[in-house]
C-alpha positions as CSV (number, residue, x, y, z in Angstrom):
1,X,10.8,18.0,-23.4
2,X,10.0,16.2,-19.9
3,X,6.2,15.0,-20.2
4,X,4.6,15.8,-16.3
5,X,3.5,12.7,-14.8
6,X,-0.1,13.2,-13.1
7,X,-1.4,12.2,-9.7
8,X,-3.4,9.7,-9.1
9,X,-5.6,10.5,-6.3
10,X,-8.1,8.2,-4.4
11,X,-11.6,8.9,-3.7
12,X,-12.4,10.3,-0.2
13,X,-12.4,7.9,2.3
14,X,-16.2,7.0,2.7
15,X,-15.4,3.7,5.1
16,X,-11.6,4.0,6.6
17,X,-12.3,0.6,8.7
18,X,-13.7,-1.1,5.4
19,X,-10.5,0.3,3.4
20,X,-7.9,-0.9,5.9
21,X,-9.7,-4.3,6.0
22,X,-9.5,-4.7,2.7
23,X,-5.7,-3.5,2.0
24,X,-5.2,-5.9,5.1
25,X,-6.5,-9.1,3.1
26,X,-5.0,-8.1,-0.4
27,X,-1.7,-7.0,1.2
28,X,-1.3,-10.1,3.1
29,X,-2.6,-12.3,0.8
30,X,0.1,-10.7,-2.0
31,X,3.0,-11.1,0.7
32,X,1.9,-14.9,1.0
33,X,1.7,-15.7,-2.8
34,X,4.9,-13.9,-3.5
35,X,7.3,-15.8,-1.5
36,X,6.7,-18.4,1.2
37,X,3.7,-17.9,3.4
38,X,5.0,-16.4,7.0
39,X,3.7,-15.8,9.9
40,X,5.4,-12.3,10.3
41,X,2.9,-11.3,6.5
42,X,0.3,-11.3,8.9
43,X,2.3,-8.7,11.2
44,X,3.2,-6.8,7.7
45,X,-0.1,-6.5,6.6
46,X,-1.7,-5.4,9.8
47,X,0.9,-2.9,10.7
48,X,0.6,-1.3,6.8
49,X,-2.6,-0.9,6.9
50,X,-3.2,0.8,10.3
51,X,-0.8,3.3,8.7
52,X,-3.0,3.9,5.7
53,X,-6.2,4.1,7.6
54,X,-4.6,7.0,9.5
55,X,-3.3,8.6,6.5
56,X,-6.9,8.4,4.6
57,X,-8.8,9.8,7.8
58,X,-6.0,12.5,8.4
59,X,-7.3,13.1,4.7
60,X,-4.6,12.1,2.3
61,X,-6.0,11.1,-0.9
62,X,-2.7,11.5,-3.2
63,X,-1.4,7.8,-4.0
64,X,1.7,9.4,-4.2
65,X,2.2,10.8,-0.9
66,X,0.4,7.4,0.8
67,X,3.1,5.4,-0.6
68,X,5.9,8.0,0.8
69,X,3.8,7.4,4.3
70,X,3.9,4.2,4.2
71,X,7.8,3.3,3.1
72,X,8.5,5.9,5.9
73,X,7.1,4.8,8.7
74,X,7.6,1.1,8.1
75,X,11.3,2.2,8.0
76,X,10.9,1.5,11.6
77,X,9.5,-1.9,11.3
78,X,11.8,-4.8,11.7
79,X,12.1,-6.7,8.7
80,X,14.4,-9.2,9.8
81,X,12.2,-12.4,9.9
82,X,10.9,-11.3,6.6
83,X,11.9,-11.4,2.9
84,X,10.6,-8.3,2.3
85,X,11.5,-4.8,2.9
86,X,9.5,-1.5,3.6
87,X,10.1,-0.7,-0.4
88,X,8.2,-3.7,-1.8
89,X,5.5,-3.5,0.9
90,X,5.4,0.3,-0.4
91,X,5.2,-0.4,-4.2
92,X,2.7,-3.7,-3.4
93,X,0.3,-1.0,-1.9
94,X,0.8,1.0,-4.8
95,X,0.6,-1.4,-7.4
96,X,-3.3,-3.2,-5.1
97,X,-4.5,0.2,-5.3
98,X,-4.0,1.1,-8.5
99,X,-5.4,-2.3,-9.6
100,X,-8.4,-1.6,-7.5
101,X,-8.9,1.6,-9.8
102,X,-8.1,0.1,-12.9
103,X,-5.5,1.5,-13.6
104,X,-2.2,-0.3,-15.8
105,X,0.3,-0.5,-13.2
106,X,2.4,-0.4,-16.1
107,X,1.9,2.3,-17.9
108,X,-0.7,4.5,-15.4
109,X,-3.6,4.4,-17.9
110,X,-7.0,2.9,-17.4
């Protein structure tokens, strides 16, 4: 038997401009320390989280479904001065904000 896997949804958005600060500096500050600094991480990070800040104040709470938002509209960013791709920018979001929660990224349990 399959075992459902539950949501993980944020707390409503108190301070959109504080959030989107804040997944700025982690964001870009992961991009930086996992390859080569680059100038373009700077472009990453600002870009990813004007696209969350809209998603929280357009009310979307479910980690889930801000991840999908994410890895889809960066589709249209141009990675090509970058090592990274709109799926690991995606699953770093995912993996900052679960840590900011306290939740295993691992294994989803506090």
């Amino acid at each position: 038997m399959t075992e459902i896997i539950s949501s993980i949804t944020l707390p409503p958005v108190v301070n959109a401009d504080e959030e989107g600060q804040w997944l700025y500096h982690a964001l870009h500050q992961w991009l930086d320390q996992e390859f080569l600094p680059e100038l373009i991480n700077t472009t990453i990070a600002k870009r990813t989280s004007q696209v969350y800040v809209r998603q929280r104040l357009e009310g979307e709470n479910d980690l889930g479904a801000l991840v999908i938002a994410i890895l889809t509209e960066m589709r249209g960013f141009d990675f090509s001065k970058s090592f990274y791709s709109e799926f690991a920018v995606a699953n770093a979001v995912s993996e900052l904000l679960l840590a900011s929660l306290g939740i295993d990224q691992c294994c989803g349990q506090p």
